[in-house]
C-alpha positions in Angstrom: 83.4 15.1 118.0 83.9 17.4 115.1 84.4 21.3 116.5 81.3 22.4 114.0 79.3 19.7 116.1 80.8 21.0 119.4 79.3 24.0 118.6 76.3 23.0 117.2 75.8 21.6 120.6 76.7 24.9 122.8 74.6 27.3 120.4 70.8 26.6 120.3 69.5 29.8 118.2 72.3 30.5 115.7 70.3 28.9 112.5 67.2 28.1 114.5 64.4 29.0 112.2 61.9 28.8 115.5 63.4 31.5 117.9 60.6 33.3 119.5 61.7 36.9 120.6 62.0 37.8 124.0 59.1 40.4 125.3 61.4 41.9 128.3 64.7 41.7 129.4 66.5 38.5 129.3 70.2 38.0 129.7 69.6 34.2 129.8 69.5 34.4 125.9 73.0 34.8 125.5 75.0 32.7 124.7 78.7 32.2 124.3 81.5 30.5 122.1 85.2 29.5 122.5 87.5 32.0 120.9 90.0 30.4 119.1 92.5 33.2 118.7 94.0 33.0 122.4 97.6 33.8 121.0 96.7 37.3 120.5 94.5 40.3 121.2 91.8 41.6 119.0 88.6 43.9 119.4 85.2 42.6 118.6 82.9 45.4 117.5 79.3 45.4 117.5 77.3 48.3 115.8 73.3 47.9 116.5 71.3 50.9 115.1 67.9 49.6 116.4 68.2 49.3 119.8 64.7 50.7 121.7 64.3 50.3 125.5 61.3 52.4 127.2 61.4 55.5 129.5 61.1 54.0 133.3 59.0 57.4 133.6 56.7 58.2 130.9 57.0 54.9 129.0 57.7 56.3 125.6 60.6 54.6 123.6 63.7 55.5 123.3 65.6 55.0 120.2 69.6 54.7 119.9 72.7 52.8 118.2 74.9 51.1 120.7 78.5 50.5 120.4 79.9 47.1 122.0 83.8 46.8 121.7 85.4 44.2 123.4 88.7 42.0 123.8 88.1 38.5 124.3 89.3 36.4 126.4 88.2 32.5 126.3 84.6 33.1 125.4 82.9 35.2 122.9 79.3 36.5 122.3 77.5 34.8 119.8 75.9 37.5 117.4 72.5 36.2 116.9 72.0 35.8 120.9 73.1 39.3 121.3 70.8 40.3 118.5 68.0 38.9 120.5 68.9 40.1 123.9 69.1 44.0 122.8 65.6 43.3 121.4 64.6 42.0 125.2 65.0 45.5 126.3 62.2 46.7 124.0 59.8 46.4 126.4 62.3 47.2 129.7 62.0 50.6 131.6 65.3 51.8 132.7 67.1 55.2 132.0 69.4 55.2 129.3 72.6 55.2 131.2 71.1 51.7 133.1 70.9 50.1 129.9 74.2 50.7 128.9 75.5 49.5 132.2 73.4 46.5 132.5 74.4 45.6 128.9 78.3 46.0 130.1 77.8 43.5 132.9 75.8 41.0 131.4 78.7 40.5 128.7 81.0 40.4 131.5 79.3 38.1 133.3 78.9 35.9 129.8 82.3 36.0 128.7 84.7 37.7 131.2 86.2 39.6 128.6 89.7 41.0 128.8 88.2 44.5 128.1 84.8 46.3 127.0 83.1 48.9 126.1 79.3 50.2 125.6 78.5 53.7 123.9 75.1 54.1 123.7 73.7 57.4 121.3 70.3 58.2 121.6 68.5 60.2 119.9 67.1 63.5 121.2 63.9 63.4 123.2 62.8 66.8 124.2 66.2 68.5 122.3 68.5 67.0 124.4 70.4 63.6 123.1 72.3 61.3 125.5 75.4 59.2 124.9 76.3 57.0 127.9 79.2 55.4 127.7 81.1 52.7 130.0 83.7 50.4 129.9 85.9 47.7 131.7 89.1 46.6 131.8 90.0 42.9 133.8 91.5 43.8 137.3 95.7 43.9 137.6 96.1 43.7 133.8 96.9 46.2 131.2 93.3 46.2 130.4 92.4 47.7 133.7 95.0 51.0 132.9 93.5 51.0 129.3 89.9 51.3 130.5 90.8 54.1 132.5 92.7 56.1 129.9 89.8 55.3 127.4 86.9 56.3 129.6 89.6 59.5 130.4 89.6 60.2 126.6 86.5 58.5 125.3 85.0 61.9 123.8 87.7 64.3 123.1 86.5 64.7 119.6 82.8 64.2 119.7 80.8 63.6 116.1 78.9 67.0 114.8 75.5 66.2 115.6 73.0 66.5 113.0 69.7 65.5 114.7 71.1 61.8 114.1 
């Protein structure tokens, strides 16, 4: 079997003109691909400007970009998957710093990168704009010491914010 076959085979939505969008959070959407770079270490970066979950509270949207950076190990997220599992959380309640968390560990569970991170930046609701931000680095590797100096140094020079 030809590899563009073998991947046909593991990713069902990638060109599927028939994809219905999730209406609440699904992390069964995702789906994953072989990377074929094992011999060395690159970061994957994600930038999604649209992301909206709800507040678990009041129920009124929130609205923020979200960062995902990550190192991959065997597997890999595929884009259009990812695309459609953000849009699950349209509908989801959860505080903002839940999201970015539950994001984080759905990946990891997906892929079992060697290291990630998730930045979320909302924008302000009642004057006040929050930026969660969490990573991961695999256990006993030099992953795990770089997740812990980036989360040390993650925002020593913050952005001027400009009502985003």
């Amino acid at each position: 079997m030809r590899n563009e076959e073998r991947l046909k085979d593991d990713l069902s939505l990638l060109g599927n003109q028939g994809v219905k969008y999730p209406t609440d959070y699904d992390p069964n959407v995702l789906e994953a691909f072989d990377n074929k770079h094992l011999d060395n270490d690159y970061f994957v970066k994600f930038n999604c400007p649209e992301f909206t979950s709800l507040c678990p509270i009041t129920g009124q949207p929130d609205f923020a970009t979200i960062y995902i950076s990550y190192v991959p190990n065997i597997k890999m997220v595929e884009s259009k998957s990812l695309k459609l599992y953000l849009f699950s959380f349209r509908n989801h309640g959860d505080f903002h710093e839940d999201c970015m968390n539950i994001i984080m560990k759905d990946l990891i569970k997906l892929m079992d990168p060697k290291y990630i991170e998730v930045w979320g930046k909302f924008t302000p609701r009642g004057g006040i704009s929050i930026d969660p931000y969490c990573n991961y680095g695999m256990k006993g590797t030099k992953w795990e010491h770089l997740a812990w100096e980036r989360l040390k140094h993650h925002d020593l020079y913050p952005e001027k914010v400009d009502n985003r």
